[in-house]
N, C-alpha and C positions, 0 to 999 in steps of 0.2 A: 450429467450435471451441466448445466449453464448458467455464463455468467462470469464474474471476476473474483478471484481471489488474488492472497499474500501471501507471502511466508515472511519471515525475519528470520537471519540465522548474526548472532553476534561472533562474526570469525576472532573477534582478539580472545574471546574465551572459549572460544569452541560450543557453542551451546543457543539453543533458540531463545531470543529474545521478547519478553513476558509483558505484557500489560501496557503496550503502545498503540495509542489512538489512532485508529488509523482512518479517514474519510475519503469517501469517494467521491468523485465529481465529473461531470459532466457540460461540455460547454453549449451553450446554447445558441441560436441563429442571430440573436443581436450580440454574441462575444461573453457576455458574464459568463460564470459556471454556477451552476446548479449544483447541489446537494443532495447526491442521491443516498449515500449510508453513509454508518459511524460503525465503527466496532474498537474493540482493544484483544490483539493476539491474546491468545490462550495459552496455555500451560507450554505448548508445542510451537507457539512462535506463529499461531498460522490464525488470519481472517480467511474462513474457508468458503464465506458468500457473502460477498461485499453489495450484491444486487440485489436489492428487495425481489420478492417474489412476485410483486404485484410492478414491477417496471421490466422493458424487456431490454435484452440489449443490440441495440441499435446503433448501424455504421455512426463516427464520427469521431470526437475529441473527447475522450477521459482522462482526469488524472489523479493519481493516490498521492495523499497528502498524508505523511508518516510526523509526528510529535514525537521528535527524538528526547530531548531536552532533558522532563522530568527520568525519563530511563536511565540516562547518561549520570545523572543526578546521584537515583539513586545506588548506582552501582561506582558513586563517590569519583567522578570520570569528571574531567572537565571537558566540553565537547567542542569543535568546531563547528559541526554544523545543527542548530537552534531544532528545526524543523530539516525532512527533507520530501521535496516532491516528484515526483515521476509521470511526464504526460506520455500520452500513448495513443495511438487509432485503435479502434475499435473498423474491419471492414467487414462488407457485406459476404456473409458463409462462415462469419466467427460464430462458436457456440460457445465454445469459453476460454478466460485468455486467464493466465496466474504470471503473476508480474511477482518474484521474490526480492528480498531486499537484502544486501548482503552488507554487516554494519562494522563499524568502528569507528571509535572516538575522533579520529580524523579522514573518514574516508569512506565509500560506499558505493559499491556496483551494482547493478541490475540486468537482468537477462529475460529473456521470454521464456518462462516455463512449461511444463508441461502437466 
């Protein structure tokens, strides 16, 4: 497989977090970002190909853009943070990189997965 994926794990309940928008991006050579996919975690917390099959992934600046909000919402949470985002390099000899998100109502790590 190649290419970028997610996970979400919601640590205050112990359990993967369901039905978060998650968007990929890409920065491009005058600065904006590019919009390369959408998805919403699945049953298991996990966007497991964030990269179109039809784009490749190439050295440079990506970042995953997580919609925490409505989540936080529905699991009656007041949250601190709205959205959260994660930028990242993408270098030359990456074949696939999983960026997981590790969440709570006021707080959030991430690590380079495997």
């Amino acid at each position: 497989m190649s290419g970028i994926s997610t996970h979400i794990l919601d640590t205050s309940l112990g359990r993967p977090a369901t039905s978060i928008e998650v968007t990929l991006h890409r920065k491009t050579d005058d600065g904006t970002w590019q919009q390369l996919g959408l998805q919403q975690t699945d049953n298991d917390g996990r966007c497991r190909e964030m990269l179109p099959e039809n784009i490749s992934l190439d050295p440079g600046e990506y970042r995953l853009h997580f919609e925490t909000a409505p989540y936080h919402c529905a699991q009656g949470v007041t949250a601190l943070y709205p959205f959260i985002e994660i930028p990242f390099m993408v270098r030359e000899g990456d074949a696939h990189l999983h960026i997981p998100l590790l969440l709570t109502a006021n707080g959030y790590t991430t690590y380079r997965g495997s």
